[in-house]
N, CA, C and O of each residue as an XYZ file, in Angstrom:
728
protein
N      17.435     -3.171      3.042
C      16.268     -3.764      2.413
C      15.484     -2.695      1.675
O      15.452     -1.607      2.249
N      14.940     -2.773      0.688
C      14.003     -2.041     -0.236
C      13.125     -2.652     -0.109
O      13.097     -3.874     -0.254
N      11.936     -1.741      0.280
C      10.405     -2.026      0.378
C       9.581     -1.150     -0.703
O       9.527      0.077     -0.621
N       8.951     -1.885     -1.714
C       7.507     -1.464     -2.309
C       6.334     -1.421     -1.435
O       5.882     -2.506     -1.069
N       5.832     -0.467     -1.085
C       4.570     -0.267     -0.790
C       3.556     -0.092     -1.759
O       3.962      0.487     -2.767
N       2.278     -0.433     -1.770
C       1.338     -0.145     -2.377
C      -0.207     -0.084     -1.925
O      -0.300     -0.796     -0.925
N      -1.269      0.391     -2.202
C      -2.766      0.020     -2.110
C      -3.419      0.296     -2.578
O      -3.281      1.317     -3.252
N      -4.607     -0.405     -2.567
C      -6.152     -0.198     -3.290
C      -5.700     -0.960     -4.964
O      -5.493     -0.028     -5.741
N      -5.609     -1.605     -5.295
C      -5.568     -2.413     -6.445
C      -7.148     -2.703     -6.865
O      -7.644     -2.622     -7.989
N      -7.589     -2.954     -5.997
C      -9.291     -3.197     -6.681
C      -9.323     -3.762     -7.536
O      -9.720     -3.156     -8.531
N      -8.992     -5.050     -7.690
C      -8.945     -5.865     -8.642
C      -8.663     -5.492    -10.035
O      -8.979     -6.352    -10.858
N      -8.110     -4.347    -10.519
C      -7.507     -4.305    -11.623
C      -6.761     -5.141    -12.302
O      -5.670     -4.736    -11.900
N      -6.489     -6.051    -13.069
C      -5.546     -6.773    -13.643
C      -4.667     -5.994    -14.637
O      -3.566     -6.355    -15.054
N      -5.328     -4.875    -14.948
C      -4.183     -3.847    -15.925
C      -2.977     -2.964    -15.390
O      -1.832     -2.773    -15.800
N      -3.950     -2.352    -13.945
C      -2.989     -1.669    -12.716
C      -2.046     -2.983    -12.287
O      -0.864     -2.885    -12.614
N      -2.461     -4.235    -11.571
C      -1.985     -5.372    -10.765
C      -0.637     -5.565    -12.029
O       0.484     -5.196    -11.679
N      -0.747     -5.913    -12.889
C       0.235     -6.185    -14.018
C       1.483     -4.637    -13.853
O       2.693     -4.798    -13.688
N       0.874     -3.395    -13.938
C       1.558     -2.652    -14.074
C       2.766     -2.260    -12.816
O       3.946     -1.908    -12.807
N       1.696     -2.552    -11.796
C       2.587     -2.282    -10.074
C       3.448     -3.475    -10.081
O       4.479     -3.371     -9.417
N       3.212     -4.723    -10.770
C       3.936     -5.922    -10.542
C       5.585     -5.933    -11.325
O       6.595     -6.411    -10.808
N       5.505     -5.313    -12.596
C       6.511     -4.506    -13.711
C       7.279     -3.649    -13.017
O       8.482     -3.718    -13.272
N       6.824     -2.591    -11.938
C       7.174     -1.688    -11.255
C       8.058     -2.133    -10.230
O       9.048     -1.480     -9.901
N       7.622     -3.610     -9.529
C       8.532     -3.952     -8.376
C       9.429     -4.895     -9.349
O      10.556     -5.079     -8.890
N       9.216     -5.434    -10.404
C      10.481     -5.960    -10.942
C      11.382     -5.409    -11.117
O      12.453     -5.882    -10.738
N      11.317     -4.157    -11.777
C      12.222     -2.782    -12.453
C      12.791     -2.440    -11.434
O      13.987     -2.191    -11.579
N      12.198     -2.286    -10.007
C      12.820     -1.703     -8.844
C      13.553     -2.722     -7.746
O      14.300     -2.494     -6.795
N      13.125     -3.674     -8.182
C      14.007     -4.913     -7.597
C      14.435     -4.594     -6.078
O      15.511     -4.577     -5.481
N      12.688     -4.276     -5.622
C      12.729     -4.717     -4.169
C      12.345     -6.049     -3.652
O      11.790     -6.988     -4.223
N      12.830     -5.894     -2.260
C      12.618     -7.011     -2.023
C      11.779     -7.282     -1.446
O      11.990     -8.446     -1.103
N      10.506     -6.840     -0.908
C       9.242     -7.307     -0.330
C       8.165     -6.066     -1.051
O       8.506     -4.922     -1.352
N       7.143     -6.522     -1.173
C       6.310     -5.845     -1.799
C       5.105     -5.634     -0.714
O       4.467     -6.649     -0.435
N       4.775     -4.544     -0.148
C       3.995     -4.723      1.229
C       2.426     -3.974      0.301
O       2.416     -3.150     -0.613
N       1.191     -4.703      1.031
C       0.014     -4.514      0.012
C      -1.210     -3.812      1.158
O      -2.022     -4.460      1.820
N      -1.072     -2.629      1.140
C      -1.754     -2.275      2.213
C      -3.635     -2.622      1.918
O      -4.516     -1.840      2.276
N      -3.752     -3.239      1.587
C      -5.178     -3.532      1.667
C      -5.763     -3.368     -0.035
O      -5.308     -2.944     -1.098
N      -7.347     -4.129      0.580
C      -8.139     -3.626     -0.922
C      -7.583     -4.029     -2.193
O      -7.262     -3.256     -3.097
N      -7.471     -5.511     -2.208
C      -6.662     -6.279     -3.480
C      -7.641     -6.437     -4.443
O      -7.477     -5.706     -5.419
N      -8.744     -7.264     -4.482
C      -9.667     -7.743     -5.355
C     -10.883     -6.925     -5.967
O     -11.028     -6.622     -7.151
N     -11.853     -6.589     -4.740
C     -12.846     -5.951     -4.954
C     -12.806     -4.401     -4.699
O     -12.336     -3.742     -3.772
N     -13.703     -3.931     -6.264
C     -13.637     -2.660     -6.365
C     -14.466     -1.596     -5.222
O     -14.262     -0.383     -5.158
N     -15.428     -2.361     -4.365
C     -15.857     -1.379     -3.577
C     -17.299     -0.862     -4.330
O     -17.636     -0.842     -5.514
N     -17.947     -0.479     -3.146
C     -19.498     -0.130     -3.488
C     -19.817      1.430     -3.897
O     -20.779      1.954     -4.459
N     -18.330      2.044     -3.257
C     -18.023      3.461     -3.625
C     -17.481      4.236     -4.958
O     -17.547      5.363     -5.450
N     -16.755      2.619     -5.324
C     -16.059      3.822     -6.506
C     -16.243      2.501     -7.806
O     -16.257      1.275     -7.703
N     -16.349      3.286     -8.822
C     -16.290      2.690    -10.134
C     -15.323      1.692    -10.259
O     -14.358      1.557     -9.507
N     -15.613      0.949    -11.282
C     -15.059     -0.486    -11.654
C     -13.566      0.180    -12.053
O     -13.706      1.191    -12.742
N     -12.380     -0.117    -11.809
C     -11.269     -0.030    -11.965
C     -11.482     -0.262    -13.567
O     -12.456     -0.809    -14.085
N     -10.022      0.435    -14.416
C      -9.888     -0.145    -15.699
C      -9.056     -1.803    -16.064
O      -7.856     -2.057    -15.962
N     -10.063     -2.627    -16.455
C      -9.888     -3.863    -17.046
C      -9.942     -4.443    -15.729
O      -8.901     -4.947    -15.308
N     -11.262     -4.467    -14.798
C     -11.489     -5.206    -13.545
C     -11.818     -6.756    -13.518
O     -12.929     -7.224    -13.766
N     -10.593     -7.543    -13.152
C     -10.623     -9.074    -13.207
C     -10.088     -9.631    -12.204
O      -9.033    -10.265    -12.242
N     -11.004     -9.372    -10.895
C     -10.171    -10.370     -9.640
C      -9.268    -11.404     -9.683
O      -8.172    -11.442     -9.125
N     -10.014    -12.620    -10.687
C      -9.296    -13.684    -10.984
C      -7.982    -13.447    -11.824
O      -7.118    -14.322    -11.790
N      -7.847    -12.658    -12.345
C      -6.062    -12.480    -12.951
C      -5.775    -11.951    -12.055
O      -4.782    -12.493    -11.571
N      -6.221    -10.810    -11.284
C      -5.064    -10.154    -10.414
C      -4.944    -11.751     -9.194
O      -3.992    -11.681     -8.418
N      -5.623    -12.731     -9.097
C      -5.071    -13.905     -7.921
C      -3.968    -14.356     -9.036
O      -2.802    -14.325     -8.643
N      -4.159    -14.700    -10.154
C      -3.368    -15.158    -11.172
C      -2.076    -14.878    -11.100
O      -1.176    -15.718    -11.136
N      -1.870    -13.069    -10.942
C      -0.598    -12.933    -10.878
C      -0.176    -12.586     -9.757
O       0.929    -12.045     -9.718
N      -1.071    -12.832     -8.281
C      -0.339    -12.322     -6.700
C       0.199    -13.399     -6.677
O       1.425    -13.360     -6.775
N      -0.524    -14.918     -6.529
C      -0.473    -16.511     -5.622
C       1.256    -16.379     -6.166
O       2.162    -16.133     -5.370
N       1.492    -16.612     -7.761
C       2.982    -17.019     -7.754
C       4.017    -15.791     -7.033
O       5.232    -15.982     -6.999
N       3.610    -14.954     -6.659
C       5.295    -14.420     -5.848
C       4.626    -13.956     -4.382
O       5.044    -13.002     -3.725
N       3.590    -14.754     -4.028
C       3.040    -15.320     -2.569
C       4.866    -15.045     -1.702
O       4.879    -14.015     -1.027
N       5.583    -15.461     -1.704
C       6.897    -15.374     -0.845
C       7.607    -13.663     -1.117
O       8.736    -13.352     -0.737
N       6.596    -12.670     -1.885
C       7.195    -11.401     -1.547
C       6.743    -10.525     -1.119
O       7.255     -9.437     -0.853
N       5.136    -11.084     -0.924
C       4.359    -10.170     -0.254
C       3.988     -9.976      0.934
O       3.912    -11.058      1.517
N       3.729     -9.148      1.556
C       3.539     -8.663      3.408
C       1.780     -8.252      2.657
O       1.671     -8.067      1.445
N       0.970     -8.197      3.289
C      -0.220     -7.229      3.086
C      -0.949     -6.947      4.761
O      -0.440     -7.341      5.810
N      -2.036     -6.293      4.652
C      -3.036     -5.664      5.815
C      -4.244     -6.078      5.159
O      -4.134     -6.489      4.004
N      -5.296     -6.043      5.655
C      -6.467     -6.085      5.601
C      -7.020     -4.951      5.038
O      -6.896     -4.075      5.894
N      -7.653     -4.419      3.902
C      -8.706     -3.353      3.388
C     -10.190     -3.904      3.945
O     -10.633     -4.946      4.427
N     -10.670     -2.621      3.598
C     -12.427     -2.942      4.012
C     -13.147     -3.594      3.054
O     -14.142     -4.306      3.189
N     -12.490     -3.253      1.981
C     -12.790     -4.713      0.596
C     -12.624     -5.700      0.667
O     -13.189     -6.302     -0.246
N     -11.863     -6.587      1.611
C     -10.741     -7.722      1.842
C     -12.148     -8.501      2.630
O     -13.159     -8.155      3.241
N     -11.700     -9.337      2.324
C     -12.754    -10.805      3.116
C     -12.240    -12.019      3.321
O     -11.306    -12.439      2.637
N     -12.736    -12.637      4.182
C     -12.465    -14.581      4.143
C     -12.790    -14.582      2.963
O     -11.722    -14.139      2.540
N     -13.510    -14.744      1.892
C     -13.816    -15.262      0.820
C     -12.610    -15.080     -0.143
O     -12.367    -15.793     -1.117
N     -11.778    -13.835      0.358
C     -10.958    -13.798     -0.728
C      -9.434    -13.971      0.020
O      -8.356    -13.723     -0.519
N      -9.678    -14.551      1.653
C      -8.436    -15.152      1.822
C      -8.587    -16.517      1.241
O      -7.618    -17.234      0.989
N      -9.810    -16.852      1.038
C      -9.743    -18.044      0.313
C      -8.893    -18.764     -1.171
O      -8.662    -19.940     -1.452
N      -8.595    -17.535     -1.877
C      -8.183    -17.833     -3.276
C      -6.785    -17.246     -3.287
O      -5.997    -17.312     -4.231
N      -6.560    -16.608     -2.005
C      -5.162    -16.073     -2.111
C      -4.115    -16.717     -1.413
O      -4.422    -17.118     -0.291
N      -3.071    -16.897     -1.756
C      -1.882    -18.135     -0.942
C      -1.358    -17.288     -0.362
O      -0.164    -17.417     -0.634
N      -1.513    -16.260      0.458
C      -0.688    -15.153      1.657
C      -1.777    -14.501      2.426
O      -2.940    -14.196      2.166
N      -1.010    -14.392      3.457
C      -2.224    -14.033      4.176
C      -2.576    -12.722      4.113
O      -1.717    -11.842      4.066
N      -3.878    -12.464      4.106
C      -4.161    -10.567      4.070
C      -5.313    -10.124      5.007
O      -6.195     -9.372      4.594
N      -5.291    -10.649      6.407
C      -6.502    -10.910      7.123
C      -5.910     -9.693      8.503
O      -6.593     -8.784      8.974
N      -5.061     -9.908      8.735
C      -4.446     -8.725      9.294
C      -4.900     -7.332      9.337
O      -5.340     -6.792      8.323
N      -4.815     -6.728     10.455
C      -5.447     -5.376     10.241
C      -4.310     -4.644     10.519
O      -4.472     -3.429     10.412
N      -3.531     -4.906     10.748
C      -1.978     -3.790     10.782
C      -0.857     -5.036     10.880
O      -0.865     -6.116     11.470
N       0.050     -4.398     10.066
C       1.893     -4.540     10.593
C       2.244     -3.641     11.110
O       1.852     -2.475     11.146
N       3.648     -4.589     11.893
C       4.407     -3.287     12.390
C       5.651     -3.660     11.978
O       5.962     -4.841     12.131
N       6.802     -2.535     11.249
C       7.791     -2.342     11.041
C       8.712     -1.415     11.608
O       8.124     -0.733     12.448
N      10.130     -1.053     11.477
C      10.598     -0.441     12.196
C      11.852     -0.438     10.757
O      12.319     -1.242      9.950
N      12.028      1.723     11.280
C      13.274      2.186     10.905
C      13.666      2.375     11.795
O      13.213      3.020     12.741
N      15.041      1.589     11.605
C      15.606      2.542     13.004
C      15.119      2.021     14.582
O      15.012      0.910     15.102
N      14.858      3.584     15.103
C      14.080      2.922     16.062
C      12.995      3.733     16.262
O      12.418      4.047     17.303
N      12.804      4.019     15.150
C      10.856      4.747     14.827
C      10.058      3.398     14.219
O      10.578      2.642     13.398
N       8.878      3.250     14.695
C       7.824      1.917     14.253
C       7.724      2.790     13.458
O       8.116      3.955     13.505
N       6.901      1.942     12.287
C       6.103      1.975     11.395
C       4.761      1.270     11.169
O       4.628      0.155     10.663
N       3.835      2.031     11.592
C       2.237      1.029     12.091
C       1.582      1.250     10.494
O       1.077      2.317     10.143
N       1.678      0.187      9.714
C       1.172     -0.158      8.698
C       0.034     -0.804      7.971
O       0.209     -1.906      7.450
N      -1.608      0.068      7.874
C      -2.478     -0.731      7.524
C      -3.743     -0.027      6.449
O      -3.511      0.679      5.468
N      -4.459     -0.249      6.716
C      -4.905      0.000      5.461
C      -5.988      1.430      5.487
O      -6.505      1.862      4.457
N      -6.200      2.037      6.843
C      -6.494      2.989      6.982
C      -8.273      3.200      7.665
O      -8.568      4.178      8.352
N      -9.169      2.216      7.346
C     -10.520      2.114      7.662
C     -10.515      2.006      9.130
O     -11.281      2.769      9.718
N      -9.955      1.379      9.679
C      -9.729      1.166     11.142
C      -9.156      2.451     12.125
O      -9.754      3.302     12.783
N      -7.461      2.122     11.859
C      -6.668      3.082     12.018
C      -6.132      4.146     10.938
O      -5.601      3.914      9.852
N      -6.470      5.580     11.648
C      -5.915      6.688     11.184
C      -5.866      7.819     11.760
O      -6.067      7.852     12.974
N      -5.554      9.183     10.947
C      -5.237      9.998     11.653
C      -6.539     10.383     12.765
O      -6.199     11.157     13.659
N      -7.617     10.035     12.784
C      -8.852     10.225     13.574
C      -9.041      8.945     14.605
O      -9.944      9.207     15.400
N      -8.522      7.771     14.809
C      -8.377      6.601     15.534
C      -6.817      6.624     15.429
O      -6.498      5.921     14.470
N      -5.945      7.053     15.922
C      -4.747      6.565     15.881
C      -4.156      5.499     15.972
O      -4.582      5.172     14.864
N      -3.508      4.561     16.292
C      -3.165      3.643     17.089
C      -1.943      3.902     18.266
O      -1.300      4.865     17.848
N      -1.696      3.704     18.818
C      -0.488      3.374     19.949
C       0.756      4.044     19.037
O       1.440      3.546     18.143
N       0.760      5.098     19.511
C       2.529      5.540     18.428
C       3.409      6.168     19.660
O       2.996      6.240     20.818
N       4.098      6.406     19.418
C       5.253      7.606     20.530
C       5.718      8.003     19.219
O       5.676      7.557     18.072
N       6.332      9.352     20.034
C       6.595     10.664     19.221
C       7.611     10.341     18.062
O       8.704      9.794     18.211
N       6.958     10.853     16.669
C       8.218     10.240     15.571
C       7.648      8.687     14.873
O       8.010      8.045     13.887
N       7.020      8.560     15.494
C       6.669      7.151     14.869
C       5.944      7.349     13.388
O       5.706      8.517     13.079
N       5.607      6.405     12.531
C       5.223      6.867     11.461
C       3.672      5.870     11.191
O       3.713      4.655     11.385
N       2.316      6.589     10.716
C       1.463      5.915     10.447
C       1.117      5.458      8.945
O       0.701      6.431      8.315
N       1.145      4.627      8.397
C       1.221      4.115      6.985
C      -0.170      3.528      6.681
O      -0.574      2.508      7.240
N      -0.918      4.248      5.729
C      -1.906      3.517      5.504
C      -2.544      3.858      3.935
O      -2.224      4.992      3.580
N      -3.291      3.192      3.032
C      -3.527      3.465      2.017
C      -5.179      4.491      2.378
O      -5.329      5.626      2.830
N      -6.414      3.188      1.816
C      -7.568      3.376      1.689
C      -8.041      5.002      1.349
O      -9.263      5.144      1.379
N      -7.416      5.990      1.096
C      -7.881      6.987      0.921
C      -7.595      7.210     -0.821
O      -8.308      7.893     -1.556
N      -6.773      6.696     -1.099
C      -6.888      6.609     -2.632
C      -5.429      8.027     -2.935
O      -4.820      8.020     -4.005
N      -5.151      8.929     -1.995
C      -4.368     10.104     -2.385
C      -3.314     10.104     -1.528
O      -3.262     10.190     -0.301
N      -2.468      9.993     -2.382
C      -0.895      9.952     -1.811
C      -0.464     11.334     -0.718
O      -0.581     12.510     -1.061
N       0.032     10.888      0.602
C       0.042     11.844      1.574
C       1.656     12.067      2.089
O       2.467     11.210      1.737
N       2.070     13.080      2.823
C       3.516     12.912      3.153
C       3.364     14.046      4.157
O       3.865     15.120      3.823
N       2.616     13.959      5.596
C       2.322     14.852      6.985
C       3.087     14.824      7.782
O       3.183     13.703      8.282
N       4.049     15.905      8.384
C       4.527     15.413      9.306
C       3.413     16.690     10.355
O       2.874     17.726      9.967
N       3.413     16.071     11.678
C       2.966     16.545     13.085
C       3.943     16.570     14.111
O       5.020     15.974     14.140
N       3.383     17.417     15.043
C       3.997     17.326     16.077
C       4.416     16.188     17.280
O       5.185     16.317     18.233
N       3.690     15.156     16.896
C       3.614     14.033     17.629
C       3.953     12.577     16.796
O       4.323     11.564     17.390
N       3.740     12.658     15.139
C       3.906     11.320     14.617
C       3.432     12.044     12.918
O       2.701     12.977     12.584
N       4.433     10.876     12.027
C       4.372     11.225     10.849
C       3.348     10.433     10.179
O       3.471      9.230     10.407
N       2.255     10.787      9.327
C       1.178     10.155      8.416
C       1.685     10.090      7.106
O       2.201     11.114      6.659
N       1.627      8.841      6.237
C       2.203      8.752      4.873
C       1.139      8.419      4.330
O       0.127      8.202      4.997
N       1.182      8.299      2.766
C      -0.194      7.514      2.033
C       0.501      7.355      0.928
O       0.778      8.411      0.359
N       0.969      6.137      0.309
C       1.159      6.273     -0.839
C       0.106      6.148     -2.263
O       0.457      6.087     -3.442
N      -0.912      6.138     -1.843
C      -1.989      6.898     -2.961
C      -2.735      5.225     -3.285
O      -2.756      4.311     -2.461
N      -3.313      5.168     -4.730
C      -3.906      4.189     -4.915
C      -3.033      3.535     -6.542
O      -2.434      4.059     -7.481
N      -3.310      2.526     -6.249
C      -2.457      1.459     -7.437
C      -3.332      1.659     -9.170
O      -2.786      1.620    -10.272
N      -4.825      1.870     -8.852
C      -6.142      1.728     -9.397
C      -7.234      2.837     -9.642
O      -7.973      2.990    -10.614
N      -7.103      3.685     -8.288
C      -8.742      4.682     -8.407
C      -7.407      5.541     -7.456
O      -7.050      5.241     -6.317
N      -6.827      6.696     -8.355
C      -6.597      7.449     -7.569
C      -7.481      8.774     -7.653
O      -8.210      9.209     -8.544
N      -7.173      9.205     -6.509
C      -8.254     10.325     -6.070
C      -7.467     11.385     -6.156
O      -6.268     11.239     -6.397
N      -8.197     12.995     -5.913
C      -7.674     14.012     -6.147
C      -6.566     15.032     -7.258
O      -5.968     16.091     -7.070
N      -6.673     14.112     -8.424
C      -5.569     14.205     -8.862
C      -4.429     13.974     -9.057
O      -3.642     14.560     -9.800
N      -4.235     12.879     -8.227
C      -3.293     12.374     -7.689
C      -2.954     11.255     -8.722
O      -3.814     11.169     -9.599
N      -1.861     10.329     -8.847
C      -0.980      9.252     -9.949
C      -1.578      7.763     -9.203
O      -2.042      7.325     -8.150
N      -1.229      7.412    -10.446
C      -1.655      5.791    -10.363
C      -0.298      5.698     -9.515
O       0.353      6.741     -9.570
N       0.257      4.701     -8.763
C       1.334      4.474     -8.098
C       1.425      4.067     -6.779
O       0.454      3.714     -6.110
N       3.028      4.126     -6.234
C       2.769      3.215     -5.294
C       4.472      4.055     -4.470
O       5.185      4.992     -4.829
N       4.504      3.242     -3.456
C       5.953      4.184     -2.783
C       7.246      3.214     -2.588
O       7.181      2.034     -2.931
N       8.221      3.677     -2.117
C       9.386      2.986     -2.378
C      10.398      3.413     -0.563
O      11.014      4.447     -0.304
N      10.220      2.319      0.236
C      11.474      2.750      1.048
C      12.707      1.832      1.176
O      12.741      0.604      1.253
N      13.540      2.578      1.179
C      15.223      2.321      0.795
C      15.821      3.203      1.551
O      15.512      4.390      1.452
N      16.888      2.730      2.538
C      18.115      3.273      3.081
C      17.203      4.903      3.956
O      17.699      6.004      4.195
N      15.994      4.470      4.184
C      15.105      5.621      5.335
C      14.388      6.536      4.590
O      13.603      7.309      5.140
N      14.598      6.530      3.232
C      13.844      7.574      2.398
C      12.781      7.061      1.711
O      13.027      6.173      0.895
N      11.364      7.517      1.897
C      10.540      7.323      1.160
C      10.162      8.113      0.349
O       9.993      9.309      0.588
N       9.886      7.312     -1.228
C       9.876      8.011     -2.339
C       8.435      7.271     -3.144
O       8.101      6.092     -3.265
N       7.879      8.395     -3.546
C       6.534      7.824     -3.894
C       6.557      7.952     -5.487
O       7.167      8.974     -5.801
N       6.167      7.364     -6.398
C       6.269      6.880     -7.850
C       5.112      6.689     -8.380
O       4.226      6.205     -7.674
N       4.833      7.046     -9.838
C       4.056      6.837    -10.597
C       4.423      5.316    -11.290
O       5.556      4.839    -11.244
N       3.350      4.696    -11.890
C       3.754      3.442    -11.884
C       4.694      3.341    -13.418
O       4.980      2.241    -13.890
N       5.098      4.612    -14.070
C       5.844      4.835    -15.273
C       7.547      4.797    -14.465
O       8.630      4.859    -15.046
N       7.281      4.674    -12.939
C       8.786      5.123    -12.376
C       9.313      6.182    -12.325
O      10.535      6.226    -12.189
N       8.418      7.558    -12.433
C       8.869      8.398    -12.778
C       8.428      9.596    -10.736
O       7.344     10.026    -10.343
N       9.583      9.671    -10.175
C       9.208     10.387     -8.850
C       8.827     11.322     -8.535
O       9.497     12.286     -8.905
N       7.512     11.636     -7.653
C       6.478     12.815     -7.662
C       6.961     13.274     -6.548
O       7.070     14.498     -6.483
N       7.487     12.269     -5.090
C       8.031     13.402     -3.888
C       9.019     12.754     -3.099
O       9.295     11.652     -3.574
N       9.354     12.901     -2.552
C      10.673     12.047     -1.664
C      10.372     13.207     -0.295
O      10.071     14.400     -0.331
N      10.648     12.078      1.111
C      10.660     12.142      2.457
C      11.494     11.347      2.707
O      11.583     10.237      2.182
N      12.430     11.933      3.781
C      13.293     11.647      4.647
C      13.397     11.712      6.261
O      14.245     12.468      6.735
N      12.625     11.002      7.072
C      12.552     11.608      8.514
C      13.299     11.755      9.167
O      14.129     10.853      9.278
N      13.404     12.684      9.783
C      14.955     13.208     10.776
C      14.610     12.235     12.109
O      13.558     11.946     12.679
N      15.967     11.888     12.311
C      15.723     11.001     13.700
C      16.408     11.749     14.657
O      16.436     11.374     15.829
């Protein structure tokens, strides 16, 4: 299975269009949305070409490919207009037989952990800057922000396939690749 990861869209409809191009081209098969779909947040500037209502425009129709988590942007109001659910505050996935605790980062992170054993991997956006940590106890990923990236860091989103995660600019063009040793 090929998984798109992504987060922080912030209602961009120019980014939302572009990450959406990105999982066509890459022709995965679930598109997982770690949080922070609609609203831009009280912190950071209006995304470029910010239109909640197109980015519902173009999630609702491929509603059957998306997984998401809950962001701190995320509300009932806007599970209201969306046909998938995003109310969730973590998934859990599994390589292998390492979890993958997947969410959007406000809750759980490297300062609140959640429940891992050694090797396990923590997945979360909300920081806006694409991460790739390994520790002595459990691996931290970030694949950055879709919309408001921070630090210098690429508009983009990450890609796992066959155990390797590979993180992408939304041109498709690859900034780092991880492979965890089991």
């Amino acid at each position: 299975m090929k998984l798109m990861i992504a987060s922080d869209i912030h209602g961009s409809a120019y980014y939302c269009e572009k990450l959406l191009k990105a999982y066509d081209e890459e022709k995965a098969d679930k598109l997982l949305l770690l949080g922070d779909i609609l609203y831009h947040g009280p912190r950071n500037d209006l995304p470029k070409d910010y239109a909640p209502k197109q980015v519902i425009a173009m999630l609702n129709p491929r509603k059957q490919d998306l997984l998401c988590v809950r962001g701190n942007c995320d509300t009932e109001v806007d599970q209201m207009v969306l046909e998938f659910p995003i109310l969730a505050d973590y998934c859990i996935l599994y390589l292998n037989e390492r979890m993958i605790f997947a969410t959007h980062g406000h809750v759980f992170n490297e300062k609140n952990l959640p429940q891992l054993k050694k090797g396990d991997i923590l997945l979360h956006g909300h920081t806006h800057v694409p991460v790739c940590k390994e520790t002595e106890d459990y691996i931290y990923l970030n694949p950055g922000s879709v919309s408001i990236p921070k630090e210098n860091s690429w508009h983009g989103y990450m890609i796992l396939e066959d155990g390797t995660f590979v993180w992408k600019d939304l041109e498709g063009n690859v900034q780092k690749e991880f492979c965890p040793q089991l």
